[in-house]
N, C-alpha and C positions, 0 to 999 in steps of 0.2 A: 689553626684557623679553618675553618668551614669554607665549603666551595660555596662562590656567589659572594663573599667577603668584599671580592676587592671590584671596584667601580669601573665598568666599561667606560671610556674615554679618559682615565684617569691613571692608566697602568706608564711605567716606563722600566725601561733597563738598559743598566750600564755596563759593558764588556770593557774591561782596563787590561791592557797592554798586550792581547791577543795579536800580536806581532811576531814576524818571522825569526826574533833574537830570542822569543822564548817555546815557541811551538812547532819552528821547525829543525828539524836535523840538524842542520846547519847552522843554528843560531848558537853564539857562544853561549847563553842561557840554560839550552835542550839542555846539554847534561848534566845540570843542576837539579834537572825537576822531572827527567824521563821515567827514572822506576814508580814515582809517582803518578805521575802522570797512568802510567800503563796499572795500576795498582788498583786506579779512583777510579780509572775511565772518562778524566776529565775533558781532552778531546773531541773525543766523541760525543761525552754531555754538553758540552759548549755547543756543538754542532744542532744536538739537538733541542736544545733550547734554543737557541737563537730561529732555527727552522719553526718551532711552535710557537714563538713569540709573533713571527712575521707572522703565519699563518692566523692568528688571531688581531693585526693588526696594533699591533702594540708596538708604539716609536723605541728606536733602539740608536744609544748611542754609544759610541767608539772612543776609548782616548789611550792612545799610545803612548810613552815614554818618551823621550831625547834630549842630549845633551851636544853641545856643540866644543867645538875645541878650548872657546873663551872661556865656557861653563867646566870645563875640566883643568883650566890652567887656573882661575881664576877663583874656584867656589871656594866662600871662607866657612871655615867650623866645617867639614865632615863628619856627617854621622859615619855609625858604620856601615850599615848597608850603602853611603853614598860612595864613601872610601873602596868597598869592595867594588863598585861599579865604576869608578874612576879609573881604579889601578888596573882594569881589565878594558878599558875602551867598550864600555856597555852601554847601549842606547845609542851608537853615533847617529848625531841628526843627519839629513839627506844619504843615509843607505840603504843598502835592502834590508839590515838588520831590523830598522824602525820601522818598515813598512808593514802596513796588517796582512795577516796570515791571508791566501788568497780563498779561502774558507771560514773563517772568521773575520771578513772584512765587510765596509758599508756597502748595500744596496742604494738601490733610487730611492731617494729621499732620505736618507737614512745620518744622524747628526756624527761626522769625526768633528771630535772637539779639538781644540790647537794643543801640543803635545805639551804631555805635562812632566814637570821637572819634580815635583815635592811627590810626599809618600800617599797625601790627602788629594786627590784630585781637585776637589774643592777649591786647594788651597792657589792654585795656577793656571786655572782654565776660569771658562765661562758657564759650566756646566749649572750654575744654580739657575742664571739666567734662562739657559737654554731649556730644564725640565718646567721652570714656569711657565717660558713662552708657552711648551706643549703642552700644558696643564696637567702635569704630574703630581701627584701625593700619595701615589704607591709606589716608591724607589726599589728595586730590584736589581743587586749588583752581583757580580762573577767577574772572572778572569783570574790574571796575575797580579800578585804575591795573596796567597788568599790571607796569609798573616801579617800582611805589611801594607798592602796599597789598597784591596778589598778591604780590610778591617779598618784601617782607617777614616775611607771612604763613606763606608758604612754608618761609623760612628758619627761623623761629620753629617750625614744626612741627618741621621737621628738629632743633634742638637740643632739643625734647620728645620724640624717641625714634622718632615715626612715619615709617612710609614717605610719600615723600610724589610726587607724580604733579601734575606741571604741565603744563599743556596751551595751548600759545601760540599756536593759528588763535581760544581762546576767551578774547582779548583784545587789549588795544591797549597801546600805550606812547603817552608824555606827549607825543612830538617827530617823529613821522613814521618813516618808514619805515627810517633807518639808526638811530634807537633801537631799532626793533624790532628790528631784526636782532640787535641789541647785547645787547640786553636775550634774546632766545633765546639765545643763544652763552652767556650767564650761567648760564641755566636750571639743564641739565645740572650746576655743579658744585656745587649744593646739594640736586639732587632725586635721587631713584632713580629716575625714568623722566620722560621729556619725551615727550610723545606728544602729536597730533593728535586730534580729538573721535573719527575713525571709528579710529581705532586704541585707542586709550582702550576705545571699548565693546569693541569684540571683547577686547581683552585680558580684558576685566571678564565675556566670556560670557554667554552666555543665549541672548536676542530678535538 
């Protein structure tokens, strides 16, 4: 895609589950995704997107993960990834685990959507509503599981009509390095534009 593509007032992006359970130290998450993490430089590019997002004024919104004790005693049919987060107390709602990262978290003005339980963000939150309100139809997602909650998400936009803009240095896959590659190769055939965070901005103009 060419710089000037995409429509001033029309930009958005989504950061999924940039919480302290998977990006900090201490989150039983981190050491699932650190040598990734340190690999991609996904941290850091989250960092800096999100920084070049604001700076160009482009709405940015938040949605974290959790589950509660009900939803852990109670959830019928486990997949696997739910079964793996069950059996490990991952996501507990009202802890620090679930809280966003104190660097990847909302600004003023800035949308947390209410915490979502399924892999599709879509599929538990208000998020469709929320990018209309802000008149969104360039969707732009990052975060965690770039193979599981981003890809989903993604795809999920794409069958709601939006363009949508994946960007994989601003995440990780579940399984090291030839997922990720796997999981990029993917991208492209459900997005309009696969880009890089410094490609991303420029395209999007401005600062």
């Amino acid at each position: 895609m060419a710089e000037g593509d995409y429509l001033p007032g029309r930009n958005g992006l989504l950061l999924i589950d940039t919480v302290n359970e998977v990006f900090d130290p201490g989150g039983k998450g981190y050491p699932l995704y650190a040598a990734e993490f340190d690999r991609i430089g996904t941290f850091v590019n989250l960092r800096r997107l999100l920084a070049g997002v604001r700076e160009r004024g482009v709405p940015v919104f938040f949605s974290g993960m959790s589950y509660t004790e009900q939803d852990y005693a109670s959830w019928g049919r486990l997949t696997g990834i739910h079964r793996e987060m069950f059996d490990n107390r991952l996501f507990a709602a009202g802890t620090w685990n679930t809280e966003f990262h104190p660097e990847l978290s909302p600004g003023p003005g800035e949308v947390a959507l209410a915490p979502h339980s399924n892999i599709d963000v879509f599929a538990s939150t208000d998020l469709d509503a929320q990018l209309r309100h802000h008149g969104v139809e360039f969707f732009a997602v990052a975060g965690m599981i770039g193979s599981m909650c981003v890809e989903s998400t993604a795809r999920s936009a794409m069958e709601r009509g939006y363009h949508v803009t994946t960007i994989p240095d601003a995440t990780a896959s579940e399984a090291g390095p030839a997922a990720y590659d796997a999981m990029v190769a993917r991208y492209p055939l459900f997005s309009h534009a696969t880009m890089a965070v410094d490609e991303y901005l420029r395209a999007l103009g401005g600062n």
